[in-house]
VOSE-842129 format. One record per residue: residue number from 1; x negated, y, z negated of N, C-alpha, C in turn. Coordinates in Angstrom, 1 decimal. Atoms other than C-alpha are relative to their C-alpha. Layout:
// VOSE-842129
[NUM,[X,Y,Z],[X,Y,Z],[X,Y,Z]],
...
// end
This chain:
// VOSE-842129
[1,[0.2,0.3,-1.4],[80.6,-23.5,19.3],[-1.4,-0.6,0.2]],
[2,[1.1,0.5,-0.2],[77.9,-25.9,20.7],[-0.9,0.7,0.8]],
[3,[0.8,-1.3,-0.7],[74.9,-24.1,22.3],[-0.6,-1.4,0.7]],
[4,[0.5,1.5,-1.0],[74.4,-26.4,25.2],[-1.7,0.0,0.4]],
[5,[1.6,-0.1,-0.4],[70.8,-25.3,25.7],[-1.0,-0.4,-1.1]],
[6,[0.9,0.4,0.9],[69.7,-26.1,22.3],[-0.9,-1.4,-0.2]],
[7,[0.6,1.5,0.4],[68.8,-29.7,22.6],[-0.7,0.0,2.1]],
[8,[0.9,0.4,-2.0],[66.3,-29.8,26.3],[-0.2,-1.5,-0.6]],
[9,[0.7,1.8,-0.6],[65.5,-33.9,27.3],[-1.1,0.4,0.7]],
[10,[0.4,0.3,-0.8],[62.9,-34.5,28.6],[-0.3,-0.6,1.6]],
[11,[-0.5,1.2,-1.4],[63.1,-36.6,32.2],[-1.4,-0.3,0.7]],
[12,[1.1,0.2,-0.9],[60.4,-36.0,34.6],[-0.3,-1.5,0.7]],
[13,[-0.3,1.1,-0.9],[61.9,-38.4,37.0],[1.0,-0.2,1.1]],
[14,[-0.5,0.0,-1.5],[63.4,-39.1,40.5],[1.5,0.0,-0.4]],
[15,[-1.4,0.1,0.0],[67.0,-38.6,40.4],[0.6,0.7,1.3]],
[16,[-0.9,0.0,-1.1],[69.7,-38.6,42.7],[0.1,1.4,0.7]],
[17,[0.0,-1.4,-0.7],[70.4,-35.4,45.5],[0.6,0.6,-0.5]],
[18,[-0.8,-0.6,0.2],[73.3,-34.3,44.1],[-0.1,0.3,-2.0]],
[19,[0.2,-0.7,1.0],[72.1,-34.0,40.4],[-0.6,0.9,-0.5]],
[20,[0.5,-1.1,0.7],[71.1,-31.1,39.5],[1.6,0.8,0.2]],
[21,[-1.3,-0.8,0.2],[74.5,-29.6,40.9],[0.7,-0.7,-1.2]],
[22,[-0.8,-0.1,1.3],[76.2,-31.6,38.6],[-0.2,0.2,-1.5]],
[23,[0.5,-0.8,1.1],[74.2,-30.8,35.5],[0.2,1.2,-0.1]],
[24,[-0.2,-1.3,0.1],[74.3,-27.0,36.6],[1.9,0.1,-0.2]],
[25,[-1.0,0.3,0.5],[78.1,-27.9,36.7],[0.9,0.2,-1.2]],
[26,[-0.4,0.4,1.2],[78.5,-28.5,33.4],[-0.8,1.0,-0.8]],
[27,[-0.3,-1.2,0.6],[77.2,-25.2,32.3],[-1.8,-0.6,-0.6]],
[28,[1.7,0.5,1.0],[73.0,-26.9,31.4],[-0.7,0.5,1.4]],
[29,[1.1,-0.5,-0.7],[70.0,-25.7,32.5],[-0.8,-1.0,0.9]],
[30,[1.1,1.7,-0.7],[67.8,-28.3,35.0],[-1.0,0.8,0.2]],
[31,[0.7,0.0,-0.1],[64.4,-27.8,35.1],[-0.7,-1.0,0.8]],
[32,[0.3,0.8,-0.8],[63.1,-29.2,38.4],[-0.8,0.1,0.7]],
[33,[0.9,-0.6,-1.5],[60.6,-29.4,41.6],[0.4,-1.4,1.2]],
[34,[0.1,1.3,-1.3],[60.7,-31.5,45.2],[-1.8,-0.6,-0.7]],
[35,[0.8,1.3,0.1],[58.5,-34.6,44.7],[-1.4,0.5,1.2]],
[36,[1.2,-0.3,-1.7],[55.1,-33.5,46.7],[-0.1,-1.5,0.2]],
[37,[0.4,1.5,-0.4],[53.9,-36.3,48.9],[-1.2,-0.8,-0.5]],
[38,[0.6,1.1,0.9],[51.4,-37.8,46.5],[0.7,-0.6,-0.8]],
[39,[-0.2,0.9,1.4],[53.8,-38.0,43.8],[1.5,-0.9,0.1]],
[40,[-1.0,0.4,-0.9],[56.8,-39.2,45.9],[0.4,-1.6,-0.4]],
[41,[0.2,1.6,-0.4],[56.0,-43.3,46.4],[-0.3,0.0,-1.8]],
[42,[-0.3,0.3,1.5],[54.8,-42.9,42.2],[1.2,-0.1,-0.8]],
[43,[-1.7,0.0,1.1],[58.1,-41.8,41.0],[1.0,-0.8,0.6]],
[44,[-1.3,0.4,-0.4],[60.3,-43.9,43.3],[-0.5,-1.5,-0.8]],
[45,[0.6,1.1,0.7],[58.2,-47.1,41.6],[0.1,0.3,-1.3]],
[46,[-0.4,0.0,1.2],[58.8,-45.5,38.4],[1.4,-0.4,0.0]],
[47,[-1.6,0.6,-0.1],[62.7,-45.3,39.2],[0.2,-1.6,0.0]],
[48,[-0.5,1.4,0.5],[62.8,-49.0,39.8],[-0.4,-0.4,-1.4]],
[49,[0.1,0.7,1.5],[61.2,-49.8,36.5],[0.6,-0.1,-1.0]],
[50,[-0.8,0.1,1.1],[63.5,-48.0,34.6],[1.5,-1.0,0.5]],
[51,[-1.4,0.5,-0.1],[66.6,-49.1,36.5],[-0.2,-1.5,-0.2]],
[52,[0.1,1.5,0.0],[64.7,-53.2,35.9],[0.6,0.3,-1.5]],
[53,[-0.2,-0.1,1.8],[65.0,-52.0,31.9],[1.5,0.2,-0.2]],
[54,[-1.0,0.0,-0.1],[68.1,-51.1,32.8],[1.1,-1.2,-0.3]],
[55,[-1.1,1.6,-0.6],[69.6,-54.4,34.2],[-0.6,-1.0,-1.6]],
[56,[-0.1,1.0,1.0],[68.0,-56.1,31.2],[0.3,0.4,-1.3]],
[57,[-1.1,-0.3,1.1],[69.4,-54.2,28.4],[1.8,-0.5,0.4]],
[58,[-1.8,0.3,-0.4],[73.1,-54.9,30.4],[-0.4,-1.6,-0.5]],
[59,[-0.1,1.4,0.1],[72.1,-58.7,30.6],[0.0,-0.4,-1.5]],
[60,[0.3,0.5,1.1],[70.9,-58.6,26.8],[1.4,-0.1,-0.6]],
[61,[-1.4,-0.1,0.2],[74.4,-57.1,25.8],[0.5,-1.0,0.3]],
[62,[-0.8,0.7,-0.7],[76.2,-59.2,28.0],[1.1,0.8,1.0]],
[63,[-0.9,-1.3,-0.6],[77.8,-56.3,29.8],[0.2,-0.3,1.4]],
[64,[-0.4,0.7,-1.4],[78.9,-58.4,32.9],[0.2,1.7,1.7]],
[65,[-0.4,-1.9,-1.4],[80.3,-54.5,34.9],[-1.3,0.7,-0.2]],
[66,[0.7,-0.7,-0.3],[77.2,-53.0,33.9],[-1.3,-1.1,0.5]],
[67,[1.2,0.4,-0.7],[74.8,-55.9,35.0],[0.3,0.2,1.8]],
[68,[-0.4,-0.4,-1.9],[76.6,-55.5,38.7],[-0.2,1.3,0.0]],
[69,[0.2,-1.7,-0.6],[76.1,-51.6,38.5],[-1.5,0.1,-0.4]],
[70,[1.7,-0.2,-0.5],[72.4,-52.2,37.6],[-0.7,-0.4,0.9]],
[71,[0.5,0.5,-1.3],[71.9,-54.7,40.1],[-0.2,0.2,0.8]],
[72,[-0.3,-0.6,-1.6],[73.2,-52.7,42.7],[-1.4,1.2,0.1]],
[73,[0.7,-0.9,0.6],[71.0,-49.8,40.9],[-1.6,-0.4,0.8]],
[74,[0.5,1.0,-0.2],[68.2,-52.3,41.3],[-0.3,0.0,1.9]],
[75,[-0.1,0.3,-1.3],[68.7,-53.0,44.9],[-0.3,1.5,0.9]],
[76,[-0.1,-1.3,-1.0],[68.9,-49.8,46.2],[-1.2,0.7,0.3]],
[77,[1.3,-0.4,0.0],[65.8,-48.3,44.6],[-1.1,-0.8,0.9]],
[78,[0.8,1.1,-0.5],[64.3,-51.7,45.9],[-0.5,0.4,1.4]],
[79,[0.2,-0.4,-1.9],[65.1,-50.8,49.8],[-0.2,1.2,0.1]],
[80,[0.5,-1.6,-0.7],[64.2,-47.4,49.5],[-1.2,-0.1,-0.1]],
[81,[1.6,-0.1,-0.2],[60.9,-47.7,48.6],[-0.8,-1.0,1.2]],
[82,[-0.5,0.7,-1.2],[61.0,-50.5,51.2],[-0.2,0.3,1.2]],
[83,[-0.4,-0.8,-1.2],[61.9,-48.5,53.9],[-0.8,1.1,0.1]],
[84,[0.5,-1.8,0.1],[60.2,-44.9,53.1],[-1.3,-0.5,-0.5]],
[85,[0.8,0.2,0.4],[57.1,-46.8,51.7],[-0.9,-0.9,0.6]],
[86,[0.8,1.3,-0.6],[55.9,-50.1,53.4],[-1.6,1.1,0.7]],
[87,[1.3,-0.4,-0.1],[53.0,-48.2,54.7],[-0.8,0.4,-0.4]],
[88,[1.0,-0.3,0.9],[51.3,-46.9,51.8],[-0.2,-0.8,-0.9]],
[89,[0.1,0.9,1.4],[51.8,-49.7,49.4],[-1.3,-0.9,0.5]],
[90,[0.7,1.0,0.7],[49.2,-51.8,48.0],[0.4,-1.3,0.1]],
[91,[0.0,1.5,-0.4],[48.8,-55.6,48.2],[1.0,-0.2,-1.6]],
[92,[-1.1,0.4,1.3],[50.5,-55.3,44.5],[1.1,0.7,-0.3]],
[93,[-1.3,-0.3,-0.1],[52.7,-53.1,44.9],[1.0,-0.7,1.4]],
[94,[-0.9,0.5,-0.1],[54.2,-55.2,47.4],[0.9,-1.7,-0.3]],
[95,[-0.2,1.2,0.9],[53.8,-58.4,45.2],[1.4,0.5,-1.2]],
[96,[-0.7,-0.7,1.3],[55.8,-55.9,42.7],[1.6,-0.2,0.4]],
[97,[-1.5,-0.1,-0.7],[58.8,-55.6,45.1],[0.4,-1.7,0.4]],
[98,[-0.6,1.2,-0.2],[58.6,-59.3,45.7],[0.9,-0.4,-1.1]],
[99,[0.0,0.5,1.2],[58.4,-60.1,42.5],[1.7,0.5,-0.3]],
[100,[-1.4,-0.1,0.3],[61.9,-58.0,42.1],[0.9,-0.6,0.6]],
[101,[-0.9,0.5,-1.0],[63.7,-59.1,44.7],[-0.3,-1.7,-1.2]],
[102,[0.1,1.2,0.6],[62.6,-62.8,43.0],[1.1,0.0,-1.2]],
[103,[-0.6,0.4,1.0],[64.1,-61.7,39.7],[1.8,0.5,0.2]],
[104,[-1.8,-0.2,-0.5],[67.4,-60.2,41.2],[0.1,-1.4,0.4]],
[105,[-0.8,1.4,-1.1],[67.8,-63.9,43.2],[0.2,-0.8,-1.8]],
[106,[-0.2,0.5,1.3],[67.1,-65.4,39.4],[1.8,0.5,-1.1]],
[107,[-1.0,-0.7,0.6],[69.8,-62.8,37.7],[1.3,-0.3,0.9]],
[108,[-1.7,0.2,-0.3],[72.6,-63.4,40.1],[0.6,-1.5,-0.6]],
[109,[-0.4,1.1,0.8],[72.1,-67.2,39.3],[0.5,-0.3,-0.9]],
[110,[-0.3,0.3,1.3],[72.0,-67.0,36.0],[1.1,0.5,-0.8]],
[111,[-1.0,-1.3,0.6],[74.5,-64.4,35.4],[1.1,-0.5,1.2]],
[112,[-1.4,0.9,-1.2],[77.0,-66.4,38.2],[0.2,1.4,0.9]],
[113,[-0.6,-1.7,-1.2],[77.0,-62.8,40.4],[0.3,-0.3,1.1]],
[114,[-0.5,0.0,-1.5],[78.9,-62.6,43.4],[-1.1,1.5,0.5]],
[115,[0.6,-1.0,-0.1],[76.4,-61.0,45.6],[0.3,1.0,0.9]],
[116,[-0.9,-1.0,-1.0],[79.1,-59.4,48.0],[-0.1,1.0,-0.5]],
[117,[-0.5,-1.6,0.9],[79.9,-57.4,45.0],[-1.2,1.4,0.0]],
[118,[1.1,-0.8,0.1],[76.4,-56.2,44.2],[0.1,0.9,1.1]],
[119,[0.4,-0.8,-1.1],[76.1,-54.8,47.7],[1.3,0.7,0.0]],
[120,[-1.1,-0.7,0.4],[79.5,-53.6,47.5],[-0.3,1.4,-0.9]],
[121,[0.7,-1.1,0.7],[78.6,-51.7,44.6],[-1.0,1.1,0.0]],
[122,[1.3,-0.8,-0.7],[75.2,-50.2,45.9],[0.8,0.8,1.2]],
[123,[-0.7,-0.7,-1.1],[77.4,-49.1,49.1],[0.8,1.0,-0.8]],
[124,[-0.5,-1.3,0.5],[79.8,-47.0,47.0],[-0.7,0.8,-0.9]],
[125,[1.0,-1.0,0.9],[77.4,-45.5,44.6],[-1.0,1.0,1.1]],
[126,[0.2,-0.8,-1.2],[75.8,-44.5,48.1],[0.9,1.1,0.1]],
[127,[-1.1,-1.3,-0.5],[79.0,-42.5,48.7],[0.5,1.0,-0.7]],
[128,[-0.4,-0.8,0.9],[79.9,-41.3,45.6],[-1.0,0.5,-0.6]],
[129,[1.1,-0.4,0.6],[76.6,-40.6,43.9],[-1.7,0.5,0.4]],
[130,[1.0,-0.4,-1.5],[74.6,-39.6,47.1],[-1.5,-0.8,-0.3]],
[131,[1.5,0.8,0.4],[71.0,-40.8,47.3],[-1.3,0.8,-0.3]],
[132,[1.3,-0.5,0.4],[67.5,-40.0,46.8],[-0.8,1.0,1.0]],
[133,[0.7,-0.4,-1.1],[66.8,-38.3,50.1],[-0.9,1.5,-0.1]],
[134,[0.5,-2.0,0.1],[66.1,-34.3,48.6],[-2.1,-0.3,-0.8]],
[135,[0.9,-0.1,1.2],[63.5,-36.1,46.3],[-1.0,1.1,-1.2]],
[136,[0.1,-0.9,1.2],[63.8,-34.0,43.4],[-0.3,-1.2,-1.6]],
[137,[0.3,0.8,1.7],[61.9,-34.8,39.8],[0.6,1.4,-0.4]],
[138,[-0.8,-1.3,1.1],[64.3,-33.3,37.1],[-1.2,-0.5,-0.8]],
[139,[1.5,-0.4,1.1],[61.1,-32.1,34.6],[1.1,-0.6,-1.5]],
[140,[-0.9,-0.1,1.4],[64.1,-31.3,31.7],[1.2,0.4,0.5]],
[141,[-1.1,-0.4,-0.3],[67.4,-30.5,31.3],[0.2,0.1,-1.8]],
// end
């Protein structure tokens, strides 16, 4: 029998509201805390970076379904920090958000993306995969 506790990840990174229920779910440990408001606007600028690494491992593949679910990925993070952020950012961090928004308009190009879909996509991952609003950093699991 597998001992689900044997192998901890590390994370120590912004994830969604609803994960930690589904980790605890599934019978694993989450080691977690709410995001204080210093470290809040850091980790949601980490989240986009990984979900950019994201979208370009799909593109390197060629993984057409998974560059639309990072896109969306992508976009979401984009307008959250966006929205919940514009008044603390920096002159480069909001060059940083240009800058993405720039390489998503590049990536739909180049990658022929309907951008109905993208948002499409970002909309149901809203519904089904709730959002970021508890701002919880999973430490480990």
């Amino acid at each position: 029998m597998e001992d689900k506790y044997a192998e901890v990840k590390e994370y120590n990174k912004l994830v969604r509201d609803k994960t930690i229920e589904h980790i605890q779910s599934q019978w694993k440990k989450a080691i977690f805390h709410i995001a204080s408001e210093e470290e809040k606007f850091p980790k949601a600028f980490e989240k986009l970076r990984e979900e950019l690494e994201e979208l370009k491992e799909a593109i390197n593949v060629d993984d057409q379904n998974n560059i639309y679910s990072e896109s969306a990925d992508v976009l979401e993070i984009k307008n959250l920090i966006y929205e919940k952020f514009t008044g603390v950012m920096s002159q480069d961090d909001r060059e940083e958000l240009i800058n993405v928004t720039r390489y998503l308009e590049k990536i739909v190009l180049q990658c022929n993306l309907d951008i109905s879909k993208i948002f499409t996509i970002k909309e149901e991952k809203l519904e089904k995969k709730w959002w970021f609003s508890k701002r919880i950093i999973l430490e480990r699991s």
